[in-house]
C-alpha positions as a printed Julia matrix, in Angstrom:
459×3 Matrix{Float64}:
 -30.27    4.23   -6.34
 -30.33    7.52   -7.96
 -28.84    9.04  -10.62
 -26.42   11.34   -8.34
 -26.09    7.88   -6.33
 -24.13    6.46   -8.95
 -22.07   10.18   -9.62
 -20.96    9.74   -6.04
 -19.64    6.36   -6.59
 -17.98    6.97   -9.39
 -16.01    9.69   -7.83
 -15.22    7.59   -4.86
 -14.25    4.53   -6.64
 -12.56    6.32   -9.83
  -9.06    4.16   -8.89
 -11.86    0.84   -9.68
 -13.23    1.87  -12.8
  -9.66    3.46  -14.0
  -7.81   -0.26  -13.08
 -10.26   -2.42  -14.17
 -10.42   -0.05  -17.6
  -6.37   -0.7   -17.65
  -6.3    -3.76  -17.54
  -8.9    -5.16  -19.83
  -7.61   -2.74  -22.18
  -4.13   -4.69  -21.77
  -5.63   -7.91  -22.12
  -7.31   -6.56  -25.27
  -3.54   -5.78  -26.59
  -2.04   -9.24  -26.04
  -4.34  -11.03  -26.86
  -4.64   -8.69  -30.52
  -0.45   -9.17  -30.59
  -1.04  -13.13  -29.77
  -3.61  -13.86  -32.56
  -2.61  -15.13  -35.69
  -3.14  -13.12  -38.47
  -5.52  -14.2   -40.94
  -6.36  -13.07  -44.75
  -9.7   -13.3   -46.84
 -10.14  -14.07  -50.34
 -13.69  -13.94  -52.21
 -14.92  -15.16  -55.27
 -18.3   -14.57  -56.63
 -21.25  -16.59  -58.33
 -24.18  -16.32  -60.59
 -26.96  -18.96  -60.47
 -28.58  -18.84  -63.53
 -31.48  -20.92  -65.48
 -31.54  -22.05  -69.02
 -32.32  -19.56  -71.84
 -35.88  -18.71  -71.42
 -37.76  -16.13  -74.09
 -41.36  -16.23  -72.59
 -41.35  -12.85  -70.04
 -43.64  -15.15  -67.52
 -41.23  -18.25  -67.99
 -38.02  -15.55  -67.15
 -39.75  -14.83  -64.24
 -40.25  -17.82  -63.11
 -36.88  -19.11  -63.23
 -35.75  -15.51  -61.34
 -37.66  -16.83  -58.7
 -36.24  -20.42  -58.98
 -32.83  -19.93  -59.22
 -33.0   -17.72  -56.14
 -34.47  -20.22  -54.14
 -31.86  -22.74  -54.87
 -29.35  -20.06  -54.28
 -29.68  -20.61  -51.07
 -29.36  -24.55  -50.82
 -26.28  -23.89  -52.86
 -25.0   -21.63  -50.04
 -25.48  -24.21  -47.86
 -23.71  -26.95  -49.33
 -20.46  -25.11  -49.2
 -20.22  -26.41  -45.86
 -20.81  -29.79  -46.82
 -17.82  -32.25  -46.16
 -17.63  -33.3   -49.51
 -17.24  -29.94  -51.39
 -14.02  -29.74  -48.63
 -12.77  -33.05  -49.07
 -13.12  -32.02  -52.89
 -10.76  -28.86  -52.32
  -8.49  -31.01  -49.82
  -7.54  -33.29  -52.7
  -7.5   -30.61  -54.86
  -4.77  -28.43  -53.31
  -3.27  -31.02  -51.49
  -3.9   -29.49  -47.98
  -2.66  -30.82  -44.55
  -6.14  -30.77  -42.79
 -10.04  -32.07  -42.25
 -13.29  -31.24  -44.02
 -14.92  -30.23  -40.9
 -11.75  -27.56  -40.29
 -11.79  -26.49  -44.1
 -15.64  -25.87  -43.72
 -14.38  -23.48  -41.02
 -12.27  -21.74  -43.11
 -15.17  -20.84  -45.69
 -18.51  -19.39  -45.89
 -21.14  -18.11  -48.38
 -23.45  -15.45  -48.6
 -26.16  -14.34  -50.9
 -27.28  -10.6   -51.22
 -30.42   -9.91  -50.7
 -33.0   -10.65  -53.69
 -30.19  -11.74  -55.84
 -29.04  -14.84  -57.37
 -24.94  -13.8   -56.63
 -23.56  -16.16  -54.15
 -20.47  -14.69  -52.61
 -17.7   -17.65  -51.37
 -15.02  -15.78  -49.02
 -12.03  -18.01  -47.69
  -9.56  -17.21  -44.73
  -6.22  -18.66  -44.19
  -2.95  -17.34  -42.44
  -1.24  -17.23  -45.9
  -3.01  -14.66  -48.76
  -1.94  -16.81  -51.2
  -3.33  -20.07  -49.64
  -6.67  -18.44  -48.89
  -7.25  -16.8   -52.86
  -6.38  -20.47  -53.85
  -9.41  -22.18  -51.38
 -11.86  -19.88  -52.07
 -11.02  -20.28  -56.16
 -11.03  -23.66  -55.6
 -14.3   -23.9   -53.78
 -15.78  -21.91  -56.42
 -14.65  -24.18  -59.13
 -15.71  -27.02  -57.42
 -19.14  -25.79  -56.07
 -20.18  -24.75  -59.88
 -19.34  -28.47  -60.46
 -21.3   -29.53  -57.74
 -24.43  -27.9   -59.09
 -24.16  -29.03  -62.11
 -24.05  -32.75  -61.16
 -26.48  -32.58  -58.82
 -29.12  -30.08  -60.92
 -28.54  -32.49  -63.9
 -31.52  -34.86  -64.47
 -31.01  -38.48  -65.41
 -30.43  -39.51  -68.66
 -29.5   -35.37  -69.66
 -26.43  -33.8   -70.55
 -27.01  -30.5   -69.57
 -28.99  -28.99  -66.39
 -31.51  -26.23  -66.33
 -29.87  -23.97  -64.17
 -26.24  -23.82  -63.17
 -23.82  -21.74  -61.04
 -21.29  -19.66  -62.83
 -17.98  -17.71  -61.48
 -18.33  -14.13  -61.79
 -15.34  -13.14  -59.71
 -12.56  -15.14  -59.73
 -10.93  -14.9   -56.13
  -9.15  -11.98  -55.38
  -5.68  -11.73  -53.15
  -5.61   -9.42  -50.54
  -2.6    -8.57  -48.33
  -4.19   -6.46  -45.28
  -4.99   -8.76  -42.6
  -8.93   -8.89  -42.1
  -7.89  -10.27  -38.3
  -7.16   -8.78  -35.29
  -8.39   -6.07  -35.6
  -6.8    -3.64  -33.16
  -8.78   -0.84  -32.86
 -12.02   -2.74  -32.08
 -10.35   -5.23  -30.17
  -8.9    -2.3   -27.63
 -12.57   -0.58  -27.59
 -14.37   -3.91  -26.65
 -11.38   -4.18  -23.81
 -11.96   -0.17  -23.34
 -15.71   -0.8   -23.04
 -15.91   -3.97  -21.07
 -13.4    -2.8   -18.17
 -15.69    0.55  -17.82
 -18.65   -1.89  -17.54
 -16.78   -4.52  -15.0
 -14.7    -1.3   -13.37
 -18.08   -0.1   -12.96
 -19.87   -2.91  -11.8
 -17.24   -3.53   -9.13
 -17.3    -0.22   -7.64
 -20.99   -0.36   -7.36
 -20.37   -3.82   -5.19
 -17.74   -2.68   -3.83
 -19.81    0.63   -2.38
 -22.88   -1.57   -1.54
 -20.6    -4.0     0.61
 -18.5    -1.28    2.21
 -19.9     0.02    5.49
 -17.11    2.26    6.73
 -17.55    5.8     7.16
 -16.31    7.77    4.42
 -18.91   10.63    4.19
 -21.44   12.62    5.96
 -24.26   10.65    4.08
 -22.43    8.05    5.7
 -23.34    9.21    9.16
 -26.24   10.7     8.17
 -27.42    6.72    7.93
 -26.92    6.45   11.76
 -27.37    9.6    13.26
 -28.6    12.81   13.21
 -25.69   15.01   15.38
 -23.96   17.37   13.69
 -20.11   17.03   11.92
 -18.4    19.78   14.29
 -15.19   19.29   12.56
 -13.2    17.57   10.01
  -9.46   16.84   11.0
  -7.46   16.54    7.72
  -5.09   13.32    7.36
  -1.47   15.15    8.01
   1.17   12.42    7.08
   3.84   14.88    9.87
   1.21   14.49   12.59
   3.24   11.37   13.74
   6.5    13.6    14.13
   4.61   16.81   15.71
   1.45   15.63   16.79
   0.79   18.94   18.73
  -0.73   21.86   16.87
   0.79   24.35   19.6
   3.83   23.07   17.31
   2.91   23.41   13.98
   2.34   26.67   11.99
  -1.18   28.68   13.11
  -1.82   28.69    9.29
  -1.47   25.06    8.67
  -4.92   23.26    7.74
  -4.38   20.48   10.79
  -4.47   23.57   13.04
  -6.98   25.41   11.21
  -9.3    22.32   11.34
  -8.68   22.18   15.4
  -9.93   26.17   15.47
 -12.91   25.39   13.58
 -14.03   22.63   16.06
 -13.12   24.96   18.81
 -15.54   27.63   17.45
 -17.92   24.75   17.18
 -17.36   23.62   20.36
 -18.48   27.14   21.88
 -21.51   27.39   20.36
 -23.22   24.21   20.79
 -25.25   26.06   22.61
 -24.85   28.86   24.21
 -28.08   29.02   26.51
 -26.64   26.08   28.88
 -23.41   26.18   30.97
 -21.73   23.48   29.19
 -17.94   23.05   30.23
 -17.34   19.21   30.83
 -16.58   17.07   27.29
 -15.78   12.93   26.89
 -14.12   12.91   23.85
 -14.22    9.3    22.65
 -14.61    7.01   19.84
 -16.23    3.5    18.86
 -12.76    1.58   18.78
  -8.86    1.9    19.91
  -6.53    3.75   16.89
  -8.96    6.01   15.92
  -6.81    9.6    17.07
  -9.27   10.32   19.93
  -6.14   11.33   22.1
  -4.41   13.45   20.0
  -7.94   15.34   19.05
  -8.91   15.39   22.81
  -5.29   16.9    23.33
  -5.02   19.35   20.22
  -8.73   20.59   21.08
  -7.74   21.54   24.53
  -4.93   22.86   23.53
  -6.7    24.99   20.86
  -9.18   26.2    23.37
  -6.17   27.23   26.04
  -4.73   29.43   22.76
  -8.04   31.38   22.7
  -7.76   32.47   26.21
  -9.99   29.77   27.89
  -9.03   28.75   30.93
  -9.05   24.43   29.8
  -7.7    21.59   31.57
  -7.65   18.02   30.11
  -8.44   15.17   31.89
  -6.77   11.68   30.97
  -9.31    9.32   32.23
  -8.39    6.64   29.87
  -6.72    4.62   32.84
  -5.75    1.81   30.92
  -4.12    3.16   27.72
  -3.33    6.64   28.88
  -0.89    8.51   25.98
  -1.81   12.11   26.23
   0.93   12.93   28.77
   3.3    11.16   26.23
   2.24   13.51   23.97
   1.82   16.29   26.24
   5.53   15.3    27.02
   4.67   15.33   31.1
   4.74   13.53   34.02
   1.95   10.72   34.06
   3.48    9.03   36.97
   0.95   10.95   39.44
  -2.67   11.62   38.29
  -6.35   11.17   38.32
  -6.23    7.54   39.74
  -4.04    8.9    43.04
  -6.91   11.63   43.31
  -9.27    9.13   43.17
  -7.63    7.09   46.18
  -6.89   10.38   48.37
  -3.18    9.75   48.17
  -2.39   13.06   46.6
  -4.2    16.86   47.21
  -6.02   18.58   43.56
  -3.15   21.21   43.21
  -0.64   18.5    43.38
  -2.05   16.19   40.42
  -2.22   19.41   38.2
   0.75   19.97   35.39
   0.96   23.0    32.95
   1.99   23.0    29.01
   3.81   25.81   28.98
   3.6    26.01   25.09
   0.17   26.19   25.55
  -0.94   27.54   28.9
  -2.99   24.4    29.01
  -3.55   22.72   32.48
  -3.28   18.93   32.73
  -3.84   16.26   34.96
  -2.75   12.45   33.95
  -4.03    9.24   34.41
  -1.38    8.02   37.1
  -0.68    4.45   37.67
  -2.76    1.8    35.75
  -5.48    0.79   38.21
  -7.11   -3.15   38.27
 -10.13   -1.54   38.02
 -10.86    1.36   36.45
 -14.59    1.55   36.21
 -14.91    1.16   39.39
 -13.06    4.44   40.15
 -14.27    5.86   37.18
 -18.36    5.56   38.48
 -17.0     6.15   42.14
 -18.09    9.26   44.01
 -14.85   10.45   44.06
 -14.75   11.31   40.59
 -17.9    12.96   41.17
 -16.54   15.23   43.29
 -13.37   15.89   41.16
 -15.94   16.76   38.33
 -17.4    18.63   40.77
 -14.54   20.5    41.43
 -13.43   21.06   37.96
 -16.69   22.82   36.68
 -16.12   25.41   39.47
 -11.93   26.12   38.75
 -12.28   25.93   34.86
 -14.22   27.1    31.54
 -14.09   23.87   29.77
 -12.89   20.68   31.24
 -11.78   17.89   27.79
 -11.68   14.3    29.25
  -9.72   11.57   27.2
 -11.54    8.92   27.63
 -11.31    5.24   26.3
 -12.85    3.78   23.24
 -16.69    3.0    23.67
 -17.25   -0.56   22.72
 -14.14   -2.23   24.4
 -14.77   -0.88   27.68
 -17.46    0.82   29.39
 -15.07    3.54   30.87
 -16.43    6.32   28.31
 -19.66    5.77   28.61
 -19.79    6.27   32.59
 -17.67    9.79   32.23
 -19.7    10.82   29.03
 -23.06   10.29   31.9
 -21.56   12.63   34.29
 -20.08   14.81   31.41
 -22.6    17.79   29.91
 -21.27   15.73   26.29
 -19.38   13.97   24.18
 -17.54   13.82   20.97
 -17.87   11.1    19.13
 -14.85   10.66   17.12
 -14.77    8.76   13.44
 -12.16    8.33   11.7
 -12.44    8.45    8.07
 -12.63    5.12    6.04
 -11.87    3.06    9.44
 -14.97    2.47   11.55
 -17.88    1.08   10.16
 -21.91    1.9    10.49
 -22.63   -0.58   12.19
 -19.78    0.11   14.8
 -20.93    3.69   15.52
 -24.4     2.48   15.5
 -23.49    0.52   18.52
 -21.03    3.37   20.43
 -24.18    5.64   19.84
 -26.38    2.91   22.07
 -23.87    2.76   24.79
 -24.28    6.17   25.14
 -28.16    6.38   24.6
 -27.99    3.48   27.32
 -26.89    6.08   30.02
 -28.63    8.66   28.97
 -25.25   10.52   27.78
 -25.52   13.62   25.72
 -23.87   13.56   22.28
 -23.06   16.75   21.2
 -21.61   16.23   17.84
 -19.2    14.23   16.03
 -15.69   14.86   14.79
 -13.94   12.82   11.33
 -10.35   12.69   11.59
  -7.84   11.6     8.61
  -9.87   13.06    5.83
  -8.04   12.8     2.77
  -6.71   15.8     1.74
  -9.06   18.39   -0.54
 -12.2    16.31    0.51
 -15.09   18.13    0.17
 -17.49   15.63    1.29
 -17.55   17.16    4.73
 -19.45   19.77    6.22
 -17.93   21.59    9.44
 -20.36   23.31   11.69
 -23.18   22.92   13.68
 -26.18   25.26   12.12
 -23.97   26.47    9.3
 -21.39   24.63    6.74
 -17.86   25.22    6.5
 -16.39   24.72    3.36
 -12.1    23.35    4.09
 -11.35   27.13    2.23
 -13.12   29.39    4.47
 -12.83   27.3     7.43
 -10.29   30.15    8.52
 -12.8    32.93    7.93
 -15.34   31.29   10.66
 -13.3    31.88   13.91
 -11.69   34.56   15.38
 -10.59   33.28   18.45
C-alpha cells in the first residue's frame, strides 16, 4: 500500500482511530487516578581508599575504588542489607519487597554511588534510603576489612544524607495520558487498516474500479425524507436527491449518442438496494425533460413501483403477457409527472417463463416504436434470473450499488450473470452516498463534482 493508500483510510475510518484514541486515553486516566502515589528519597556515597601520597599509588586506588563501586551497587539488593534496614526501622514487610523499594546507581567514571528509596509515605522513604546508606557504609567496611585489621583500605562514606521530598515522583499524568494518546493512535490505526483490508463493500469508485471498468453515471445522495416522499416529482427541483436524478438523466442521454438506445433494466446485485425507487425517479426525471418515457415493472414477484407510483397494479405486464388485456388498456399515467406506466399485475408462478416468452418480445417490440426511452424495474440479479433475461433483450442496464451495502465480490458475480447473456452494461449508479462525499465521480467521459452537478444539465 501506498502512501495516499493509507490517507484514504484514515479519512474513511477517522471514527476508528478517534475511539480507539478515546479510550486508551481514558484508560490512561484511571489507571493514573488508581495508582498509588509514591515518593523518592536519595542519599549519596563516596567510595574512597586509604590516604595515599605517591601520584601513581592515587591513581591506582581511583581506579580501584571505582571498580568496587560497582559490586557495592550491587549488594544493595542483597537480602541482608534489607533484612538489616527491616530490623532497623521496624518495617511490616520482606527483604525481597524492600529490595524493590531501592536501587543504586553510579555516575559515570565516578566513585559516587547514589541510593534512591520509594515508599507511599515521604517520610518513610527519606528514612529507608538513610538507613540503607548507613547500613551499606557498614557493610563495606566489614566486608573490605582484612583479618586480623582494624581498619579497611577503602570504605564508603555518606555524602548526602537523604533528602525528603513531597512531589510525588509516581503517576505521572502527563506521560501516562501521552503513552494512552500514542498507543490508541497506533491500535486506532492498526484497526482501521484491518478493518479496510477485511471490508469488501462498496464504498468508493476505487472500489468498483476493482471489478469493473463501466462508468459511475450517477451518485444518488442518502436523503433520510426519501422514505416519506420517495418521488422527486415531489420534492423541490433544487434539492440535491433531485439534482442527482437530473445528472443521471443527462448521463443517461449520452451514453452514446450514435446508437438508438431507448430500452434500460435497471437492476442491482441483491433485494433492498433502492433499484425501484431509482428506476422510478429516473423515469420520472426523464418524463420532466419532455421525453416521452414509460416504465415497465417487470419485477413480477416483488413489484413496488406502482405503490410508489400510487397506481393501480392490479392489471399489468403479466395480463399482457397472457392476452387477457389489449396494450392501451395495461397503460396508467402519473399525472404529476406526465410519465406513462404499466405494472406488474398479478404475481405469476412463473415469471421467467413469461419474462423469456415471445410475448414479451413483442411488447418490447412494441414499446421501442410508441416511446423515447422505455425504464424496466427489474428484480435483483443474483436471487433470480428475471433481470438478466430483460437486461438480454434490453439495449442496457444499470447496475445499481448501494453505498457501503453490497460487497465486491457480490457485484463481481451480478456483472457475470449479465456477461453470461451477453447483456450490455451501460454504467452503474451508487445510491445512499453519505452526504458531502466526494469520493464519487458522476459522468460518463467527464466528472461531476456534487457542486456543479446542477451546472451539467439543462434539461
Amino acid at each position: 500500500m501506498e502512501i495516499t493508500d493509507y490517507l484514504k483510510i484514515v479519512r474513511r475510518r477517522w471514527a476508528w482511530i478517534v475511539v480507539t484514541t478515546l479510550v486508551c486515553a481514558a484508560a490512561a486516566v484511571a489507571l493514573t487516578l488508581v495508582q498509588t502515589k509514591e515518593y523518592a528519597s536519595s542519599a549519596r556515597l563516596f567510595v574512597s581508599t586509604s590516604n595515599l601520597d605517591d601520584a601513581s599509588a592515587l591513581n591506582q586506588a581511583g581506579q580501584f575504588s571505582q571498580a568496587r563501586v560497582q559490586s557495592y551497587a550491587d549488594l544493595v539488593s542483597s537480602r541482608e542489607l534489607a533484612q538489616q534496614v527491616i530490623s532497623d526501622l521496624h518495617l511490616s514487610t520482606t527483604p525481597a519487597d524492600l529490595s524493590g523499594q531501592v536501587k543504586a546507581t553510579v555516575a559515570t567514571n565516578t566513585v559516587n554511588l547514589t541510593l534512591t528509596a520509594t515508599d507511599p509515605d515521604p517520610h518513610q522513604a527519606q528514612s529507608i534510603a538513610q538507613s540503607y546508606a548507613e547500613h551499606l557504609t557498614d557493610m563495606v567496611r566489614q566486608l573490605e576489612t582484612p583479618p586480623g585489621k582494624k581498619q579497611a583500605p577503602i570504605k564508603a562514606t555518606i555524602v548526602d544524607n537523604a533528602s525528603y521530598s513531597d512531589a510525588a515522583v509516581s503517576p505521572k499524568p502527563v506521560r501516562n495520558i501521552g503513552l494512552g494518546v500514542v498507543l490508541g493512535l497506533l491500535i486506532g490505526f492498526g484497526l482501521a487498516v484491518l478493518r479496510q483490508t477485511l471490508d469488501t463493500r462498496i464504498n468508493s469508485t476505487d472500489d468498483l474500479a476493482e471489478v469493473t471498468e463501466a462508468p459511475v453515471l450517477g451518485a444518488i445522495t442518502f436523503d433520510s425524507d426519501a422514505t416519506k416522499t420517495p418521488l422527486v416529482s415531489d420534492i423541490e427541483s433544487h434539492s440535491p436527491r433531485a439534482e442527482a436524478f437530473r445528472v443521471l438523466r443527462t448521463n443517461l442521454q449520452f451514453i452514446d449518442v450514435d446508437s438508438a438506445q431507448k430500452i434500460f433494466v435497471v437492476t442491482s446485485a441483491v433485494p433492498n438496494e433502492g433499484k425501484t425507487s431509482t428506476a422510478t425517479n429516473l423515469a420520472i426525471s426523464l418524463a420532466q425533460a419532455g421525453v416521452r418515457t414509460l416504465l415497465l415493472e417487470s419485477d413480477l414477484r416483488r413489484p413496488k413501483a406502482h405503490a410508489q407510483l400510487q397506481l393501480d397494479g392490479a392489471v399489468g405486464l403479466t395480463n399482457l403477457l397472457v392476452g387477457k388485456v389489449s396494450f392501451p388498456d395495461a397503460v396508467q399515467k402519473h399525472d404529476a409527472s406526465g410519465l406513462e406506466f404499466i405494472a406488474a399485475g398479478p404475481v405469476p408462478p412463473n415469471p421467467a417463463e413469461l419474462l423469456q416468452s415471445h410475448a414479451m418480445q413483442d411488447i418490447l417490440d412494441q414499446l421501442r416504436k410508441e416511446y423515447d426511452v422505455v425504464i424496466i424495474d427489474a428484480p435483483p440479479l443474483l436471487p433470480v434470473t428475471d433481470a438478466a433475461l430483460l437486461a438480454s433483450r434490453a439495449d442496457g442496464a444499470l447496475l445499481l450499488v448501494r453505498h457501503g451495502n453490497v460487497t465486491r465480490d457480490q457485484v463481481r458475480h451480478s456483472l457475470d450473470r449479465l456477461a453470461q447473456v451477453d447483456a450490455a452494461l451501460v454504467g452503474v449508479v451508487i445510491n445512499g452516498v453519505p452526504g458531502r462525499n466526494r469520493k464519487y465521480g458522476y459522468g460518463y467521459g467527464y466528472g461531476y463534482a456534487p457542486d456543479t452537478a446542477g451546472q451539467v444539465d439543462k434539461g
